[in-house]
N, C-alpha and C positions, 0 to 999 in steps of 0.2 A: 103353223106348226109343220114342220118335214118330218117326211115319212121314219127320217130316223130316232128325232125326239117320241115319234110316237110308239116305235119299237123299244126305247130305253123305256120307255113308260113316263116319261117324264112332260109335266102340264105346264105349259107357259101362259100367264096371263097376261094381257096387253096392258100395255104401260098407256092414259091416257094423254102421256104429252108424246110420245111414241107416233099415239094414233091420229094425233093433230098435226105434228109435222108430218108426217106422211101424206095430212088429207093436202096440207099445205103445200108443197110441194110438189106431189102431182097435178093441182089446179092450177098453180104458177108454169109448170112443166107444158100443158093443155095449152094453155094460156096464149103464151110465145111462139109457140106453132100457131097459134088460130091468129095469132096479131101477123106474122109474116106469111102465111097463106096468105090471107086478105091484102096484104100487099105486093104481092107476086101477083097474084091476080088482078090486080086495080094495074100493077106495071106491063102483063101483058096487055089487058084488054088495052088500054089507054096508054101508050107508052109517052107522050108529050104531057102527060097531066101529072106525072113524078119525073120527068125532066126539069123542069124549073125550078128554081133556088128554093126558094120557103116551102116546097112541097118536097123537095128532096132530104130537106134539112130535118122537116119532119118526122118523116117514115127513117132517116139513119139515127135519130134521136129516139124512136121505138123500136126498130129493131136494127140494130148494130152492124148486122149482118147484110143490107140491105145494101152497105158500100159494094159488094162485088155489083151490084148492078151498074156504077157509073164506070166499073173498068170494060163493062160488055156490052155488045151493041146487040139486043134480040131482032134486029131485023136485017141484019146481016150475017151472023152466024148459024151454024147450023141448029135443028133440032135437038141433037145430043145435049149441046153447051148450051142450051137453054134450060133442060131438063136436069143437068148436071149442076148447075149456076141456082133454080131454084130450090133444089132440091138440099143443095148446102143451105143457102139462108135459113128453109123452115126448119133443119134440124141444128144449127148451129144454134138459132133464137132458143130456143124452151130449154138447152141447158142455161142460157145467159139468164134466163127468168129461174128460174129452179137456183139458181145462184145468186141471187139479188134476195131471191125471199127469203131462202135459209141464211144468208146474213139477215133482213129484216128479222126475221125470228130469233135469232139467238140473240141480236139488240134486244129484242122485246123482251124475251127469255131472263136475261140477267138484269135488264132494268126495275124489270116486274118487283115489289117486293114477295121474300117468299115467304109463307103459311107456319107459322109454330108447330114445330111435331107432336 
């Protein structure tokens, strides 16, 4: 409720499919960031161990974003465009997941059948 529905006086109740896509989508949101952290991280500490094919193919098949690392080299660039370079992956992932699930849900949403009034 904002402060100006509270000044019309007016009560808003939460709607529970409301409060579900919402849980939905900020865990899917969380999600995608903690899946591309963890690979930023596995790519600095170990940078030959997400260089080779099936392990590259991987991590760009979970998080999308994951491709700017085969256009950049972390061990010849600067600081910056490291910091720059992961800093895109982790926030560009958690909208791709926040986007994935609100289609899941709304397939699910309209598959569902729905409840006699």
């Amino acid at each position: 409720m904002t402060s100006l529905d509270g000044w019309l006086g007016l009560q808003r109740t939460p709607n529970t499919r409301d409060v579900t896509f919402l849980i939905v989508m900020s865990v899917s949101f969380v999600l995608g960031m903690a899946v591309a952290l963890i690979l930023v991280y596995v790519w600095l500490k170990h940078p030959g161990a997400i260089s080779q094919s099936a392990t590259y193919h991987i991590a760009v098949a979970l998080c999308p974003p994951f491709l700017l690392v085969g256009v950049m080299s972390a061990l010849t660039d600067s600081p910056l465009a490291v910091v720059l370079t992961a800093g895109t992956i982790v926030f560009a992932n958690g909208p791709l997941y926040a986007g994935l699930s609100a289609f899941a849900y709304w397939v699910l949403s309209n598959l569902r059948p729905q409840g006699k009034a």
